[in-house]
DOKOLRO-583201 format. One record per residue (C-alpha): residue number from 1; residue in three letters; x, y, z negated. Coordinates in Angstrom, 3 decimals. Example, Ala and Ser with C-alpha at 12.3 -4.5 7.8 and 13.67 -1.06 7.14 Angstrom:
<rs>
+-----+------+----------+----------+----------+
: seq : type :       c1 :       c2 :       c3 :
+-----+------+----------+----------+----------+
:   1 :  ALA :   12.300 :   -4.500 :   -7.800 :
:   2 :  SER :   13.670 :   -1.060 :   -7.140 :
+-----+------+----------+----------+----------+
</rs>
This chain:
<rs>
+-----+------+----------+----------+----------+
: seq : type :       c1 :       c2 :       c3 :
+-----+------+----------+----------+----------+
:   1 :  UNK :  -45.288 :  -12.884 :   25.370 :
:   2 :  UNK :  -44.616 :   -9.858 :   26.822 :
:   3 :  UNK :  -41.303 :  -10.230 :   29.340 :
:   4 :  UNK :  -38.968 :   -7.104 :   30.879 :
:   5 :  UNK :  -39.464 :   -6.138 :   34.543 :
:   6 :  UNK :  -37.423 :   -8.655 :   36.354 :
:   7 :  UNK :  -37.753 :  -11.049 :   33.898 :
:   8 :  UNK :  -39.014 :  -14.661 :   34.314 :
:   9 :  UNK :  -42.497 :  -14.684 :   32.793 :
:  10 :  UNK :  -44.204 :  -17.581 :   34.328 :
:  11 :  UNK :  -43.751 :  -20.936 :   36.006 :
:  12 :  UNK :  -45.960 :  -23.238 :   37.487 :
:  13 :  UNK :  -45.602 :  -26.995 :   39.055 :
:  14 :  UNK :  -46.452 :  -27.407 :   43.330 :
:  15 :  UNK :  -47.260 :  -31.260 :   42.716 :
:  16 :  UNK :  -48.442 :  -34.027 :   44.804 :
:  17 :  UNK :  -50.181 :  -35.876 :   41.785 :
:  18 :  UNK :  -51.461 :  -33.938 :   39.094 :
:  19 :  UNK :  -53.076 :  -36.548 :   37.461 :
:  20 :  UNK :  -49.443 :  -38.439 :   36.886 :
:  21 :  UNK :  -48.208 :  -34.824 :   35.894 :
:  22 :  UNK :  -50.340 :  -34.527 :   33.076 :
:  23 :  UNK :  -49.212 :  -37.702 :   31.591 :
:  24 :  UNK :  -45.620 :  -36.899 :   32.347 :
:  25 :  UNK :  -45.329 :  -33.519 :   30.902 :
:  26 :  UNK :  -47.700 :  -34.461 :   27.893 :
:  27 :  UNK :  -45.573 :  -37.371 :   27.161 :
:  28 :  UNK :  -42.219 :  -35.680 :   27.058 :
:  29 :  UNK :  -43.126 :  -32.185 :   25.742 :
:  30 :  UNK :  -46.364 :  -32.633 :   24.222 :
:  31 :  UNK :  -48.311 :  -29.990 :   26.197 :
:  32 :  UNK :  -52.259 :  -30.862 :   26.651 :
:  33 :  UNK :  -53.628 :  -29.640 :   30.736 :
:  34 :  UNK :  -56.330 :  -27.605 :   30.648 :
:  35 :  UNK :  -59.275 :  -28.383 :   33.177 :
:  36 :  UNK :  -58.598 :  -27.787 :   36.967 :
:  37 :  UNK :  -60.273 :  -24.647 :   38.257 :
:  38 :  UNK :  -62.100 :  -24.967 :   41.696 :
:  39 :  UNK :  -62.113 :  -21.226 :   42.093 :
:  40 :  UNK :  -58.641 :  -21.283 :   42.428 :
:  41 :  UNK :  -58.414 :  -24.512 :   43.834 :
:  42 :  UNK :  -57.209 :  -26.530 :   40.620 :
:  43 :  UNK :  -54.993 :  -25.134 :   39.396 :
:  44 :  UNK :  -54.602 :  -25.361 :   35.692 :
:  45 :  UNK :  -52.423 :  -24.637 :   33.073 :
:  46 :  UNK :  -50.381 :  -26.904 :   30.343 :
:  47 :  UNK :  -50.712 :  -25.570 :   27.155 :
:  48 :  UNK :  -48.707 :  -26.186 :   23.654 :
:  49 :  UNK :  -50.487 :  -25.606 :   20.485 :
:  50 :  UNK :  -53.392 :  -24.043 :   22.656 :
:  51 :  UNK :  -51.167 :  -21.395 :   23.955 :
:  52 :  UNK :  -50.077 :  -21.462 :   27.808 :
:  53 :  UNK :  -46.811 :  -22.522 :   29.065 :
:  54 :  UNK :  -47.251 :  -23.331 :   32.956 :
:  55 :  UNK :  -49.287 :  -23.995 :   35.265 :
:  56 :  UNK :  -49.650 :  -26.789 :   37.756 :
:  57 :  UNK :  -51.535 :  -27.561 :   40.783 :
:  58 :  UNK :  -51.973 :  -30.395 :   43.340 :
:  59 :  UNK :  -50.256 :  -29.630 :   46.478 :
:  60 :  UNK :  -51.365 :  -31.059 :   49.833 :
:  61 :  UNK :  -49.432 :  -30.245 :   53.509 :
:  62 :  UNK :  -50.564 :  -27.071 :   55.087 :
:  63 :  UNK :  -50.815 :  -24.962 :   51.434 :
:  64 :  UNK :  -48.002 :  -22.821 :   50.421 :
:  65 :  UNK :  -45.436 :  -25.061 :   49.611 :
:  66 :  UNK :  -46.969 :  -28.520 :   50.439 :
:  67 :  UNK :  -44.794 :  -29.142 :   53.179 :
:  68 :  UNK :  -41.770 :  -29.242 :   50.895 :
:  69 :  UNK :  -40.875 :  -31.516 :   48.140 :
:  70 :  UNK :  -42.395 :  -31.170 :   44.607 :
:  71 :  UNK :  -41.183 :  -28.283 :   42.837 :
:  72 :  UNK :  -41.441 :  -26.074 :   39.748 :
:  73 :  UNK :  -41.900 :  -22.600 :   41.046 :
:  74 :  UNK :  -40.306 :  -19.527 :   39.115 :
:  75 :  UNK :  -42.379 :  -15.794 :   38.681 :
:  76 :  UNK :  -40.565 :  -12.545 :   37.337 :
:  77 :  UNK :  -42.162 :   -9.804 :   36.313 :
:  78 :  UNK :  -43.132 :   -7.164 :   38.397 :
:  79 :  UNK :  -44.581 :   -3.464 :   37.560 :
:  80 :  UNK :  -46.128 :   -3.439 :   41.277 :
:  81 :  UNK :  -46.311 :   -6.763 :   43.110 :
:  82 :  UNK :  -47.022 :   -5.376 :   46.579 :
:  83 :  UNK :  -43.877 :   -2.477 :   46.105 :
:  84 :  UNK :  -41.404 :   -5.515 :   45.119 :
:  85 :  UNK :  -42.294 :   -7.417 :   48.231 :
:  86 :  UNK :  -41.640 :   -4.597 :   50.541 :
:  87 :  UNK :  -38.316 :   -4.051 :   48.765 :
:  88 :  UNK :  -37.812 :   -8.013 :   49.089 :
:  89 :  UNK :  -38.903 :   -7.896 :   52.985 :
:  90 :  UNK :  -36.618 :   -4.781 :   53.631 :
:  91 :  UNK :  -33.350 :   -6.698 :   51.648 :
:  92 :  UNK :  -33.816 :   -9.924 :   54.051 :
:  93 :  UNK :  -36.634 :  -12.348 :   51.992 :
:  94 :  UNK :  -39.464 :  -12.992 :   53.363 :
:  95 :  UNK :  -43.171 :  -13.439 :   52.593 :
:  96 :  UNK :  -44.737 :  -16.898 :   51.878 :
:  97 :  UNK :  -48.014 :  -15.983 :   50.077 :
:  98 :  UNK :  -49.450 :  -12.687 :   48.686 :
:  99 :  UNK :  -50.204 :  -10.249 :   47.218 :
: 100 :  UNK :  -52.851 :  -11.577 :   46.156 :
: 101 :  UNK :  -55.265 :  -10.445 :   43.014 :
: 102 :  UNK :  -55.779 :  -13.668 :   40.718 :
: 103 :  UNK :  -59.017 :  -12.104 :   39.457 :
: 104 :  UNK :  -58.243 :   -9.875 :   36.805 :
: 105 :  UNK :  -55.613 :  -11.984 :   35.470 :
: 106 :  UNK :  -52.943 :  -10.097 :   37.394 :
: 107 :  UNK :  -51.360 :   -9.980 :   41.208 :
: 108 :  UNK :  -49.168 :  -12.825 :   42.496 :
: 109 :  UNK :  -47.352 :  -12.709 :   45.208 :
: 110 :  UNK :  -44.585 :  -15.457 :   46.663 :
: 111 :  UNK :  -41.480 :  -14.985 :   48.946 :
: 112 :  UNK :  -37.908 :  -16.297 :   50.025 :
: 113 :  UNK :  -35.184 :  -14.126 :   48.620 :
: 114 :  UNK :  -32.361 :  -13.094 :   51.213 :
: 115 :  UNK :  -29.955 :  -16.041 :   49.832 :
: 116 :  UNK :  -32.987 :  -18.643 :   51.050 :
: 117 :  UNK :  -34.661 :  -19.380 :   46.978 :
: 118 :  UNK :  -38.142 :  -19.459 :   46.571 :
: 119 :  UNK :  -39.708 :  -17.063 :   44.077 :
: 120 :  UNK :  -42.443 :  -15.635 :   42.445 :
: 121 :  UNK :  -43.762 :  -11.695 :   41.463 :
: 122 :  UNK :  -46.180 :  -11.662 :   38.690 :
: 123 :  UNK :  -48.042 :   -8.005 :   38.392 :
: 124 :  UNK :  -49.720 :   -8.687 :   34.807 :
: 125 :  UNK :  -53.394 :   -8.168 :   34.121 :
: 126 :  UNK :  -54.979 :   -9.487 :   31.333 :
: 127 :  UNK :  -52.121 :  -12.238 :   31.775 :
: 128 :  UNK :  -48.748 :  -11.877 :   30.936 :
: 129 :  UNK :  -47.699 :  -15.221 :   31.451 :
: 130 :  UNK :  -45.941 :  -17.769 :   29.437 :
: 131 :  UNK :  -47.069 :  -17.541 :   25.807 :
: 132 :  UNK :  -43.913 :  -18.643 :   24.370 :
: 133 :  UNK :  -40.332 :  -19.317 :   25.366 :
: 134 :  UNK :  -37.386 :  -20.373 :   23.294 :
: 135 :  UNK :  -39.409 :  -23.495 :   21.126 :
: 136 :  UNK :  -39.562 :  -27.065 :   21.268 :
: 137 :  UNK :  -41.875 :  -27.557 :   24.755 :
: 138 :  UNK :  -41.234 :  -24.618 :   26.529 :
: 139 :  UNK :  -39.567 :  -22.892 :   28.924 :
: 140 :  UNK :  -36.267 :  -22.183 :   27.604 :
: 141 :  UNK :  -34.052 :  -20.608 :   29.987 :
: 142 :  UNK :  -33.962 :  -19.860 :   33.743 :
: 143 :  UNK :  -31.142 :  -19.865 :   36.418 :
: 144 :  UNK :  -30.197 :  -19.767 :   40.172 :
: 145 :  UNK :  -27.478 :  -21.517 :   42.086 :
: 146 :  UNK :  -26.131 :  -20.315 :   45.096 :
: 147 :  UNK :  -23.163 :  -20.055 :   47.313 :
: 148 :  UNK :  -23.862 :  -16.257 :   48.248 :
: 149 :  UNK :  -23.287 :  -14.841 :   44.698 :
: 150 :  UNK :  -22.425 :  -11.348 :   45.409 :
: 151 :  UNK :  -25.693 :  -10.970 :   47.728 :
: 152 :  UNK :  -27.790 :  -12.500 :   45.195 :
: 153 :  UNK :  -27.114 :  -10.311 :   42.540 :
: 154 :  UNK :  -27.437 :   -7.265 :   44.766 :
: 155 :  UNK :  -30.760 :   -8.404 :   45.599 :
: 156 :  UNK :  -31.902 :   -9.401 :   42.174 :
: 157 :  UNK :  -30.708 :   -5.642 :   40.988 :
: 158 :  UNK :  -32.276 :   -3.929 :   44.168 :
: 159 :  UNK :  -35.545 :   -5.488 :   44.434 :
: 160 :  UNK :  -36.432 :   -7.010 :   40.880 :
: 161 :  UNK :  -34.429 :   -4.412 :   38.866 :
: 162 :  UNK :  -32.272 :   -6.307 :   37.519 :
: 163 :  UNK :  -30.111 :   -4.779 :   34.267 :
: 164 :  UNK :  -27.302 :   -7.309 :   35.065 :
: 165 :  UNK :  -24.366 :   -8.320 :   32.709 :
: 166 :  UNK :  -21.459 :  -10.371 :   33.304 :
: 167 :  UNK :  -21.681 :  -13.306 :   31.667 :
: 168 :  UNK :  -18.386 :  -14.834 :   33.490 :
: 169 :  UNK :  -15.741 :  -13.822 :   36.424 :
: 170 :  UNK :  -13.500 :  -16.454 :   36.403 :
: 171 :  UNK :  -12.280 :  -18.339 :   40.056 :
: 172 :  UNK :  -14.290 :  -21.418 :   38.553 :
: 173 :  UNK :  -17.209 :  -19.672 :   37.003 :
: 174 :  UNK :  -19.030 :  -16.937 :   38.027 :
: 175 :  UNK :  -22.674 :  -16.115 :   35.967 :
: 176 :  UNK :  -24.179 :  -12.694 :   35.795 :
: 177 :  UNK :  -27.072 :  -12.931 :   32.881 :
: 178 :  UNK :  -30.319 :  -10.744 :   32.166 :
: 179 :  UNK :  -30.967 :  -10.219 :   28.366 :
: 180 :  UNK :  -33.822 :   -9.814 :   26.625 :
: 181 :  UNK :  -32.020 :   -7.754 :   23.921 :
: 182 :  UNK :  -29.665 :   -9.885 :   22.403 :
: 183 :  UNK :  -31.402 :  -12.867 :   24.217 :
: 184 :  UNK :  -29.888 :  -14.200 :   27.789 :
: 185 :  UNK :  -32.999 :  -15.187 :   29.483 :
: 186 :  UNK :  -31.758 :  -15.292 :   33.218 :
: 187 :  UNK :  -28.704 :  -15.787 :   35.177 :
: 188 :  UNK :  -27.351 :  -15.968 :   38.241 :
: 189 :  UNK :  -24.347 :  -18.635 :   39.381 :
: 190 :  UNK :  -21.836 :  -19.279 :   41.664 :
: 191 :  UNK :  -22.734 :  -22.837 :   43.068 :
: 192 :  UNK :  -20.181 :  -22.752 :   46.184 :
: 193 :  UNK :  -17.930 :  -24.546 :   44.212 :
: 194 :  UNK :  -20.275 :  -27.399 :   43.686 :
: 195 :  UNK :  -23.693 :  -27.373 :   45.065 :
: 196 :  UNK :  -23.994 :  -30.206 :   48.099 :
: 197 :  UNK :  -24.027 :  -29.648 :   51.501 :
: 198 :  UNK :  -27.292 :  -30.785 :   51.645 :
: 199 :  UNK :  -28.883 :  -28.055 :   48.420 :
: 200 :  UNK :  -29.793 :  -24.628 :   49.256 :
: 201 :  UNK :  -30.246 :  -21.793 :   46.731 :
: 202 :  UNK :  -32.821 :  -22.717 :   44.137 :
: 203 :  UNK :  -34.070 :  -21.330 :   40.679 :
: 204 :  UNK :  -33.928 :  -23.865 :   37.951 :
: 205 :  UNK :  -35.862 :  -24.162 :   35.155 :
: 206 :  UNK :  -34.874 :  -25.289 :   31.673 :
: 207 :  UNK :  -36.864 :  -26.337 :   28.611 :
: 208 :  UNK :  -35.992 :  -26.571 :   25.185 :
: 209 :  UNK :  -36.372 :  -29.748 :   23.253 :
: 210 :  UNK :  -35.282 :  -31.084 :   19.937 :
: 211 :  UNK :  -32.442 :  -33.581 :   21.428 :
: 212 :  UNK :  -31.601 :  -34.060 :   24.766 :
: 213 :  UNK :  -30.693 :  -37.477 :   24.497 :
: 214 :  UNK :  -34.003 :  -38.245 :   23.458 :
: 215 :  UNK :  -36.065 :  -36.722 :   25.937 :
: 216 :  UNK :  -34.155 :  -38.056 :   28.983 :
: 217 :  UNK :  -34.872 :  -41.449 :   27.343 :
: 218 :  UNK :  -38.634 :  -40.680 :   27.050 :
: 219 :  UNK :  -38.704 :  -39.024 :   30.501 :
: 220 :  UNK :  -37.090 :  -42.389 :   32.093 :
: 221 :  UNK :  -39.649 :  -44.348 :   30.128 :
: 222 :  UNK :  -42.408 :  -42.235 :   31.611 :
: 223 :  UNK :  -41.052 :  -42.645 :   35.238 :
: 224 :  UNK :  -38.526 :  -39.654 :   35.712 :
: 225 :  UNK :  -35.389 :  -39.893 :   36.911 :
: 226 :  UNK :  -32.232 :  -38.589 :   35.418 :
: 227 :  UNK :  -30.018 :  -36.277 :   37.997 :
: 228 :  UNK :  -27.636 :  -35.223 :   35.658 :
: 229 :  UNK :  -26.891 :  -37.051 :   32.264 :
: 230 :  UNK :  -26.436 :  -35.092 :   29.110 :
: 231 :  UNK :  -23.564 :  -33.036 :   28.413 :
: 232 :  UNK :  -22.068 :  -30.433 :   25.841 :
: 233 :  UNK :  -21.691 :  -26.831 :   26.786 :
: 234 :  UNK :  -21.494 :  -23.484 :   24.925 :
: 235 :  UNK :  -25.165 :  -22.876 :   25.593 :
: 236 :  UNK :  -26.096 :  -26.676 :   23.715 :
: 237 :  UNK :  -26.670 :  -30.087 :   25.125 :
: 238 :  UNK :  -28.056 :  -29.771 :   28.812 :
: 239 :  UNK :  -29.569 :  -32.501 :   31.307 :
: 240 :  UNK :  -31.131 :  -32.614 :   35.182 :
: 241 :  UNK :  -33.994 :  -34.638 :   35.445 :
: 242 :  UNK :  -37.004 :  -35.295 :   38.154 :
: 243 :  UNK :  -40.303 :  -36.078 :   37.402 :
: 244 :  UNK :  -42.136 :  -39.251 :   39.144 :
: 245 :  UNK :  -42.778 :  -37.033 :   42.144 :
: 246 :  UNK :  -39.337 :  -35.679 :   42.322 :
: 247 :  UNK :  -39.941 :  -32.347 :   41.113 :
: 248 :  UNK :  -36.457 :  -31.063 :   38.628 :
: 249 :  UNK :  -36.227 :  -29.418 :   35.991 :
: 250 :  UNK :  -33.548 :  -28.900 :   32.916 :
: 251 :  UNK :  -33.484 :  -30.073 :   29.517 :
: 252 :  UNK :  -31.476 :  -27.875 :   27.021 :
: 253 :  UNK :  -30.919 :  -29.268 :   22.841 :
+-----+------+----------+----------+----------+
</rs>
């Protein structure tokens, strides 16, 4: 599926057992893992019904991002990978891999924005990313918490382009969104209020699922953890959750 500049259009998992991955992610949403490529080091991606969702790849200390905890990484959607670094590197991010041609599949390239998140620029070749988004199993919905708000959404608008919208501008909740049409796809949030002392900025990932309730039960059963129990909110029935290497993600129903 085809995703607007700026737009999250990929994801993929930095884990340090892939193997336990698999059986995680294909317990709770059902996705099969596609074999490990050795040209690009094993990665590989999850598909559902056949059709790519993510991608995941065993981490080990010394690659980008294997000195840090398991994490999903985020991508948006860039018309020229190597132009939205520079623009990144001039607003205050800076590089951590890239840009790098992924054979004719499409550039990649990986930074630190200015507000300390890591993230992703996808330049689409033959790839476009994520096959579907909104369904049972995939990604649903993508966000990042932060205590520098205002700079975050200057960046996001400056380097990414960014067609913002506020989505709230209240003293105890502040979200600006990216649509998709009539579809919010993206946002950024507020977290001074509430993040820990001990968080930085991070992009979060959600995925859809049929009931939220359920899935945190299968994902304890499978060896996750549960970070935030299920609650009700405007945008349906959301949950935090880690998988059995620590790596979160979101669960919206």
């Amino acid at each position: 599926m085809t995703r607007p500049i700026g737009a999250p259009c990929w994801l993929d998992l930095g884990t340090a057992d892939a193997d336990r991955a698999r059986e995680f992610y294909g317990g709770l949403f059902g996705w099969t893992a596609g074999e490990p490529s050795p040209e690009f080091g094993g990665y590989f991606m999850f598909l559902r019904d056949g059709a790519p969702v993510a991608g995941a790849m065993q981490v080990v200390p010394g690659m980008p991002g294997g000195d840090g905890p398991d994490a999903w990484n985020v991508y948006l959607s860039a018309a020229d990978a190597k132009a939205t670094i520079e623009k990144g590197l001039a607003r205050g991010g800076k590089l951590i891999e890239g840009p790098m041609d992924i054979a004719d599949m499409g550039v990649q390239a990986i930074l630190t924005d200015s507000v300390g998140a890591r993230v992703g620029a996808w330049q689409a070749g033959t790839f476009a990313g994520s096959a579907v988004f909104g369904e049972p199993g995939t990604p649903y919905y993508f966000e990042l918490i932060t205590r520098e708000y205002t700079a975050a959404v200057g960046y996001y608008t400056d380097v990414f382009g960014w067609r913002a919208e506020v989505g709230s501008d209240t003293d105890d909740f502040k979200l600006t969104i990216l649509k998709d049409g009539a579809e919010v796809i993206a946002g950024i949030m507020d977290g001074a209020g509430f993040l820990p002392p001990e968080e930085g900025a991070a992009w979060n990932a959600y995925f859809k699922v049929p009931d939220t309730d359920a899935a945190l039960a299968k994902a304890t059963s499978l060896g996750g953890t549960v970070i935030s129990p299920a609650y009700d909110t405007p945008y349906g029935r959301l949950a935090a959750v880690a998988d059995p290497t620590g790596a979160r993600f979101k669960l919206a129903g």
